[in-house]
C-alpha positions as a LaTeX table, in Angstrom:
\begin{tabular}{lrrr}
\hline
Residue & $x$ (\AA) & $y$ (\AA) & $z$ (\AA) \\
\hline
Unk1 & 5.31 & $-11.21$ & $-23.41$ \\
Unk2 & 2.79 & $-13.32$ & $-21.77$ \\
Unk3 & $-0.25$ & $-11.15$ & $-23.08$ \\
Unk4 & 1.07 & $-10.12$ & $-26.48$ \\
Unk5 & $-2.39$ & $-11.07$ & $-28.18$ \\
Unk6 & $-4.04$ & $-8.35$ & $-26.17$ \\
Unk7 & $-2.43$ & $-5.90$ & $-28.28$ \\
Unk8 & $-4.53$ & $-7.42$ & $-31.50$ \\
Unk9 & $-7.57$ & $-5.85$ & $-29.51$ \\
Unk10 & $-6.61$ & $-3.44$ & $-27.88$ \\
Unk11 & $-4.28$ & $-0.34$ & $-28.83$ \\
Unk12 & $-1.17$ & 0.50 & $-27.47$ \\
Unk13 & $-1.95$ & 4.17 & $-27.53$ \\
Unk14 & $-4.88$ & 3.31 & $-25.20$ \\
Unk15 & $-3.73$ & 0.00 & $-22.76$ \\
Unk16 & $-0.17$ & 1.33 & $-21.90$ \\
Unk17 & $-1.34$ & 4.55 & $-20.75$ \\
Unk18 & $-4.55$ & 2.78 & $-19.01$ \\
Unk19 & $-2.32$ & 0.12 & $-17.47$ \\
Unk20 & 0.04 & 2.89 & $-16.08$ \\
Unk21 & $-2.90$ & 4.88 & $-15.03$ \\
Unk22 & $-5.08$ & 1.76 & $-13.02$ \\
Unk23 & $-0.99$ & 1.10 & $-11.00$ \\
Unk24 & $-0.89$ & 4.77 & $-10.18$ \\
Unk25 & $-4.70$ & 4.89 & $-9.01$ \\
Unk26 & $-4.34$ & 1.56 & $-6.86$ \\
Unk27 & $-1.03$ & 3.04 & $-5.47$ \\
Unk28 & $-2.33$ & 5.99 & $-4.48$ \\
Unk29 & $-5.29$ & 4.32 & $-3.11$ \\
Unk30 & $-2.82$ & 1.76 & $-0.64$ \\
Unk31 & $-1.13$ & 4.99 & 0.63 \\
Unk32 & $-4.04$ & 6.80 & 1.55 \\
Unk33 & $-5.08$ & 3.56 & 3.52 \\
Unk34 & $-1.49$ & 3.24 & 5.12 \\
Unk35 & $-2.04$ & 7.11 & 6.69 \\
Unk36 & $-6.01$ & 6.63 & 7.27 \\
Unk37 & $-5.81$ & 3.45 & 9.36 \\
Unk38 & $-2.31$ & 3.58 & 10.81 \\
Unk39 & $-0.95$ & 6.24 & 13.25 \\
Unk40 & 2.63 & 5.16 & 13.39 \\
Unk41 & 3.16 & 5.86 & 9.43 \\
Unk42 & 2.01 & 9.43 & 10.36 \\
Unk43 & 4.93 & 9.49 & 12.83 \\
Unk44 & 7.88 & 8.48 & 10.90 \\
Unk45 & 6.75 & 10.66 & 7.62 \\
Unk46 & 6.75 & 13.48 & 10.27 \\
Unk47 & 10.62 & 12.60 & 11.67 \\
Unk48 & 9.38 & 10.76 & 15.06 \\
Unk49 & 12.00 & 8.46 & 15.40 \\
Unk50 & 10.30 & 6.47 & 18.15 \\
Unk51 & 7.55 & 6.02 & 15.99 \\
Unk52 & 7.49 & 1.95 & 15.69 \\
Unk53 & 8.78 & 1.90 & 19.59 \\
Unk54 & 5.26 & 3.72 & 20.23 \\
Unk55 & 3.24 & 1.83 & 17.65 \\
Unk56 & 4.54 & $-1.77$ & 19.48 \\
Unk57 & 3.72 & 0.14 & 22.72 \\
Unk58 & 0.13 & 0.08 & 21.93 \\
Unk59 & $-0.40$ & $-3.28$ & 20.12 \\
Unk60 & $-2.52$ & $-5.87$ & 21.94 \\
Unk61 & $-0.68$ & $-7.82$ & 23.53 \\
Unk62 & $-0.72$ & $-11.48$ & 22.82 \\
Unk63 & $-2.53$ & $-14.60$ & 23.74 \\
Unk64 & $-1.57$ & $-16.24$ & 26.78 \\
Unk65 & $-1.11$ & $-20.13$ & 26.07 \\
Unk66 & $-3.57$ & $-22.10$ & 28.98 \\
Unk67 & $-1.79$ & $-24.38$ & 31.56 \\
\hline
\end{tabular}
């Protein structure tokens, strides 16, 4: 383990579950972003198959290269 020390300082009874709880908190926290800030994410969680089709539909299309 590359942070065995820490457990000199620091409980086990305490980190693990404080560890487990920050990944569940900053999980929960990229989700919420995905569905806040995306609208094709809503579409395939709801069974739209054409969901990406529609997202690509809408995306800015790219930068023409100068002659």
């Amino acid at each position: 383990m590359i942070y065995g020390k820490m457990w000199c300082v620091v409980k086990p009874s305490v980190g693990v579950p404080l560890i487990i709880g920050a990944v569940a908190v900053g999980s929960f926290a990229v989700h919420t972003a995905l569905l806040t800030n995306t609208t094709w994410v809503k579409a395939f969680l709801n069974g739209n198959a054409d969901a990406q089709v529609a997202s690509t539909a809408a995306a800015p299309a790219a930068p023409v290269a100068k002659k």
